[in-house]
Each structure stands twice: as structure tokens, then as C-alpha cells.
C-alpha positions in Angstrom: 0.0 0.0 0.0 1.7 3.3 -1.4 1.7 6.1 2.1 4.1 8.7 3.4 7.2 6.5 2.8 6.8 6.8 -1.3 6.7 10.8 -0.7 9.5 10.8 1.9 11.6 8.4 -0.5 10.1 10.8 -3.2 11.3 13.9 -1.6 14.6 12.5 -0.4 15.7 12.0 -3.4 14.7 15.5 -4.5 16.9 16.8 -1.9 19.6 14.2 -2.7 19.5 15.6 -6.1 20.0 18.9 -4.9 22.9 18.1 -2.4 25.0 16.2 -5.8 24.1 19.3 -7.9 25.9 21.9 -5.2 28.8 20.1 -4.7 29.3 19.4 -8.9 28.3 22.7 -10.5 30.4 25.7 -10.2 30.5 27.9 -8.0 30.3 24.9 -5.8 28.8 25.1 -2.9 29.4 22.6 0.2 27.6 24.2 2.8 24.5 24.1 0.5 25.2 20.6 -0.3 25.4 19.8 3.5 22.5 21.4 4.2 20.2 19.3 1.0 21.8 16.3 2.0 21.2 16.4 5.6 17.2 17.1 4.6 17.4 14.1 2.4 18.6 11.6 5.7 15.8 13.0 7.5 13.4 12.0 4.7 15.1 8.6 3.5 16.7 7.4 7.2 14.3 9.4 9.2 12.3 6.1 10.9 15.6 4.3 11.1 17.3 7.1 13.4 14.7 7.1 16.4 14.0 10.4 18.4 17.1 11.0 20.1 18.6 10.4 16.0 16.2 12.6 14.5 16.8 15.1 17.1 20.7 15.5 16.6 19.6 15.3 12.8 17.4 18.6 13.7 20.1 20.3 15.2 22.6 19.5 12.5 20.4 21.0 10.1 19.8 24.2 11.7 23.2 24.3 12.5 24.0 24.1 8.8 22.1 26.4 8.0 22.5 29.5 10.5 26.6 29.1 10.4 26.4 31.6 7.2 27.9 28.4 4.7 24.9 28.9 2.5 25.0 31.0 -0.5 22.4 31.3 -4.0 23.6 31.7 -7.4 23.6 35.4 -8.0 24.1 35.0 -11.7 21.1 36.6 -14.0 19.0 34.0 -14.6 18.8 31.9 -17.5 16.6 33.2 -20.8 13.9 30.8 -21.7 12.0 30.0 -25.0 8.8 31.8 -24.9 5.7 29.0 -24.9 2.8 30.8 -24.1 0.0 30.4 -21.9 0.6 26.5 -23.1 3.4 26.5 -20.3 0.8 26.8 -17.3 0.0 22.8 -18.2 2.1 21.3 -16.2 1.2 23.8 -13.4 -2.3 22.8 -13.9 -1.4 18.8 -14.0 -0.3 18.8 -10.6 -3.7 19.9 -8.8 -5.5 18.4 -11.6 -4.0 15.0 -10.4 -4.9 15.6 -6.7 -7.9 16.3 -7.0 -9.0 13.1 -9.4 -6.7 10.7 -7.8 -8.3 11.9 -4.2 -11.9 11.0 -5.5 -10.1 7.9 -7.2 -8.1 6.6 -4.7 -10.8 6.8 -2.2 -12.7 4.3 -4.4 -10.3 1.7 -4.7 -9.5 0.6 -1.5 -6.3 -1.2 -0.6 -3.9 0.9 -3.3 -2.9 4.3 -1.3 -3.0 4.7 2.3 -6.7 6.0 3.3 -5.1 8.7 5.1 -2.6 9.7 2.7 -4.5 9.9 -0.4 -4.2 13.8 -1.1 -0.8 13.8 -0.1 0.4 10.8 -2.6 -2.1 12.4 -4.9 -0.1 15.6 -4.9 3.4 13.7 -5.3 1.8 11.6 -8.0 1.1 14.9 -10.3 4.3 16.4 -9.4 5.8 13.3 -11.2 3.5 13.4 -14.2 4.2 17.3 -14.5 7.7 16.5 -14.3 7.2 13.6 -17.2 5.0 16.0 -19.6 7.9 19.1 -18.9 10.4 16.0 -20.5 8.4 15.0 -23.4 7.3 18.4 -24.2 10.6 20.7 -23.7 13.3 18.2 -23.9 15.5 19.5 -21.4 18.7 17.5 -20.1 17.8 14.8 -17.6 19.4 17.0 -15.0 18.1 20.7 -15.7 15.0 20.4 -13.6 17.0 19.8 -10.5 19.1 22.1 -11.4 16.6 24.7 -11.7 14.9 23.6 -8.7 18.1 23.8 -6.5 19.0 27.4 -7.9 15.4 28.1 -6.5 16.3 26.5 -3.4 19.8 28.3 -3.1 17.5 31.4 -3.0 14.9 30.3 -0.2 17.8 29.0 1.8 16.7 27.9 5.2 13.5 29.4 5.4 12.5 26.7 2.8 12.1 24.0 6.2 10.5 26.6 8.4 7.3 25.3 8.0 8.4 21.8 9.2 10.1 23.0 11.9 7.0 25.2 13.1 4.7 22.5 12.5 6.9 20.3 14.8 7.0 22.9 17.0 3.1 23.0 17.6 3.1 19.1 18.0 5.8 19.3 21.0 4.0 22.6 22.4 0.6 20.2 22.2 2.5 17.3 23.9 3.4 19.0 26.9 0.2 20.6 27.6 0.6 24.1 26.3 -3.0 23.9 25.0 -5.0 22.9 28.2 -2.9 25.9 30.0 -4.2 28.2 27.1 -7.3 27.2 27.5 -7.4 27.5 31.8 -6.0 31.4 31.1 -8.5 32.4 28.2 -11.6 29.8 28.7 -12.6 32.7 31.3 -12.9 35.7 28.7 -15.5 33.2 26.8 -19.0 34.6 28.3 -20.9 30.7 29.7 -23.0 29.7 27.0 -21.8 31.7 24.4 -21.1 30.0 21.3 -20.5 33.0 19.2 -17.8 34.3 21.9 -16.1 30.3 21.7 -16.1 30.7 18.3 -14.4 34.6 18.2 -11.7 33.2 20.8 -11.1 29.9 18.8 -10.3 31.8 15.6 -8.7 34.9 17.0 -6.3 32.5 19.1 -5.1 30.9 16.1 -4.4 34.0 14.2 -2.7 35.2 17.1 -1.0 32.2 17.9 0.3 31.9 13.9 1.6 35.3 13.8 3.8 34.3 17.1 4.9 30.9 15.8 4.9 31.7 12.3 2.7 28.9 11.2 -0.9 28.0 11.8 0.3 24.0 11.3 2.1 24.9 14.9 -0.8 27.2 16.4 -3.5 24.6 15.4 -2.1 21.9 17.9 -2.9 24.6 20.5 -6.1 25.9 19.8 -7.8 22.8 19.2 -6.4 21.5 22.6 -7.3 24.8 24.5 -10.7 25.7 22.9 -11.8 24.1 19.6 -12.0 20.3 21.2 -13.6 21.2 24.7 -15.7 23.9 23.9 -17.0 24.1 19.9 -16.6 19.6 19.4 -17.4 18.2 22.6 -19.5 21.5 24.5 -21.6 22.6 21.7 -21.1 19.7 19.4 -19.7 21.8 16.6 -18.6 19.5 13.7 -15.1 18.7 13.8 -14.2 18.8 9.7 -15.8 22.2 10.0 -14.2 23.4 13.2 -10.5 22.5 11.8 -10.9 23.6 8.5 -12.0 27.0 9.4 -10.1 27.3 12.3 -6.8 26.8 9.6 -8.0 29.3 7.5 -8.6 31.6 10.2 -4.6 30.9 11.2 -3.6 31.7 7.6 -4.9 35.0 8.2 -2.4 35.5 10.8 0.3 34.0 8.2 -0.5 37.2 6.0 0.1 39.6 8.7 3.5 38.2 10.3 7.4 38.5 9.6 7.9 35.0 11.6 6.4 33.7 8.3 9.5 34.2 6.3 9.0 31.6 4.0 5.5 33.8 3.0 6.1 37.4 3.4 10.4 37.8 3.8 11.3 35.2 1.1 8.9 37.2 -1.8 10.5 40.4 -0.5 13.8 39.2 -1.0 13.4 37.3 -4.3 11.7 40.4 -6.2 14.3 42.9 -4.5 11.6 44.9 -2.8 12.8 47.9 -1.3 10.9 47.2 2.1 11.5 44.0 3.0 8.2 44.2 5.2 5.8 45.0 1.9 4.6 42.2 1.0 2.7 42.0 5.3 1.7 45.6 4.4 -0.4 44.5 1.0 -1.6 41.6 2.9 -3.5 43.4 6.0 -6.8 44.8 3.7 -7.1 41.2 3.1 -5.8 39.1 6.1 -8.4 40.9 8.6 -11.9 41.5 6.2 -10.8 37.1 5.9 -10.6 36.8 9.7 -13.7 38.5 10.5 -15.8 36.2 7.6 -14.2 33.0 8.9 -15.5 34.1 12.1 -19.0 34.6 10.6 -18.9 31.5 8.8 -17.9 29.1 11.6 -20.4 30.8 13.8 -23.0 29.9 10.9 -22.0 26.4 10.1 -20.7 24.6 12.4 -24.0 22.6 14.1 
């Protein structure tokens, strides 16, 4: 049955790819390299190392990538043969794929992992994106990867912030940070009140994304503190409905924080904006008129 170890063993490689590339092209680049190949151990080794493994794993990787080794390719990039709107195919495969192999693989019972279906999905149009750019452009084998590690070289380290802040939220949730959020803040919410459960819920996971950067870390938290307790089990809110919403609402607070670097820094940097905080400033019209309607329309359907 295909799960997450055909996209780790999919994304290892990746970063394998990546690691080769830095160390063989010029300028070379070895504390790139380190820092690719020490991702793809932690995707292809990662259940073979155990916690205390994976945890010095962690630290070399961070460690790689704050001692100021890392460096992009600050060459012009490369001109490309116009295509057309006829390029955006590929781009298009990739959800395309998810979506039909979701509804697909939900049907066929015994093939994909029931609880990994999106996420193989996803990987699965990824590859057949990648197969269609090959038949269609004919570029040499390597030149994706390439490509994709001189994108990479630009991101640098904020390109595993997400994982780290998602981890981050699954540690805070472990050692009870969300029933001690919800003892401090469960007595703002009026008794009763749905509409004031719902407000604290969503607010607290804005707030707690623009703190931690991610609302894959704040959601741990909120659910414990006030979205399980209160809006699932108190007013029996349905749960689908209650997380989705309450995610969305956390994306607002993605849109209006620099601790999302990956979001709002990495833009900044990549189109050489003269305030590196401009892309947060565009973003607050929409981030808080979002917030407000998430509130709304949790309030609204979550019975």
C-alpha cells in the first residue's frame, strides 16, 4: 500500500538531487550541499534514526544552515524560450492530479494509504508534471533539478520553516501548552456563548500563527485549548468544519506576520523589494476582512 514512505523516499531524493548538484556545478557550494543532504537523511533514514537520531539530525540542520555556509547563485538568470499560456499545463497537472486521484483513490480501496490519499495524490502529479515538462521541452535529464536547486539556493533555510514550526506545535501540544491556554483564556468566553467560543477559537489561532509563524504549529494549541472542549465536545460543533475554518482563520495571521518568512520575507527578497516588510503591508486589507468572515462563517455552520 503506497503512504508517506513513497513521498519521503520521493522527496529524499529530491533533496539528494539537490545536495550532488551543489557540490558538482560551479561555483560549488558545500555548505548548500550539506544542508540538501542532511534534509534528504531525514526523509530517506528518518524512521531508522529514532527520536534521540532525528533530534541531533534537527540540530545539524539548523546548525548548517545558520553558520552563514549557504549562499544562491547570484548569476542573472537563464533566458527561456517563450511557450505561451501552453506553459501553465504542467502547473495545472499537478492539482488536476490531486484532486482526481483523491476522488479515485478513495474508491479503490487497498492501493494508497486511506489517510494519505491527497498527499500521494499531490506527489503523484508532481511526477506526471515533471514527465509531460520531458516530453514536451526536452531539457537534459538534470536541468529540472538544477533549476529547482538554484530556487532553493534562493529560499535558503527558510524553505524548512514550515516543518520546523509545525513540529513545534506538535511538541507545544505534547506538553500541555493547549489545556494551559485554554485555563488562562476559557474565562474571557461569556458561559454559554457559542459566538464568543467561536471569536476566541479563531482569533487565538491568528494570534498564535503570527507568534509561531505557522498555523500548522498554532493549530495543535487551539484545538487542545478551545476548539475540542468547547465548539466539538461542548456545543457539538462539527469537527471537519471546526478545523478547516479554524486553519483558515490561522492563515490569516500567516499574511500579517514576519515569523512567516517563508511567506512574506522570502517574496521580499526574491523580487528585490525595497521594504523587505511590503509584502505584510499588501496583505493586512485582506488578512483581517478574511478573519472577520471565517468568524462569521464558523459561527454559521458549524452545528
Amino acid at each position: 500500500m503506497i503512504g508517506l514512505g513513497f513521498l519521503y523516499l520521493v522527496a529524499g531524493a529530491t533533496f539528494g538531487a539537490f545536495a550532488i548538484l551543489s557540490l558538482i556545478t560551479r561555483p560549488r557550494r558545500p555548505g548548500n550541499a550539506l544542508f540538501y543532504a542532511l534534509i534528504a537523511v531525514s526523509f530517506l533514514l528518518g524512521d531508522r534514526l529514532g527520536n534521540f537520531g532525528n533530534g541531533l539530525l534537527v540540530l545539524a540542520i539548523v546548525a548548517a544552515a545558520t553558520l552563514g555556509r549557504m549562499r544562491s547563485d547570484n548569476g542573472d538568470a537563464e533566458a527561456v524560450e517563450q511557450r505561451g499560456s501552453l506553459l501553465f499545463v504542467p502547473a495545472l497537472v499537478i492539482p488536476m492530479t490531486a484532486l482526481i486521484g483523491t476522488l479515485a483513490f478513495s474508491r479503490l480501496p487497498g492501493i494508497v494509504d486511506p489517510k494519505q490519499v491527497t498527499l500521494v495524490s499531490l506527489a503523484l502529479g508532481v511526477i506526471l508534471a515533471l514527465v509531460i515538462c520531458y516530453a514536451w521541452l526536452k531539457p537534459a535529464p538534470a536541468e529540472p533539478f538544477r533549476q529547482g536547486a538554484r530556487l532553493m539556493d534562493h529560499i535558503g533555510w527558510a524553505a524548512i520553516l514550515p516543518q520546523m514550526l509545525a513540529s513545534l506545535g506538535a511538541v507545544f501540544a505534547l506538553a500541555g501548552m493547549g489545556d494551559a491556554v485554554g485555563g488562562l483564556i476559557g474565562h474571557l468566553i461569556p458561559s454559554g456563548s457559542v459566538f464568543g467560543a467561536v471569536a476566541v477559537y479563531c482569533l487565538g489561532m491568528a494570534l498564535f500563527t503570527i507568534i509561531m509563524g505557522n498555523a500548522f504549529a498554532a493549530f495543535p494549541v487551539m484545538l487542545t485549548a478551545i476548539g475540542l472542549p468547547l465548539l466539538i465536545h461542548g456545543y457539538h460543533g462539527e469537527p471537519a468544519r471546526v478545523a478547516a475554518i479554524g486553519m483558515l482563520a490561522g492563515f490569516c495571521g500567516t499574511l500579517l506576520t514576519p515569523m512567516a518568512a517563508n511567506f512574506n520575507l522570502v517574496p521580499a527578497a526574491l523580487l528585490d523589494l525595497k521594504d523587505r516588510y511590503g509584502v505584510i503591508r499588501a496583505q493586512v486589507p485582506t488578512a483581517i476582512p478574511l478573519l472577520i468572515f471565517n468568524i462569521l462563517l464558523l459561527y454559521l455552520v458549524m452545528p
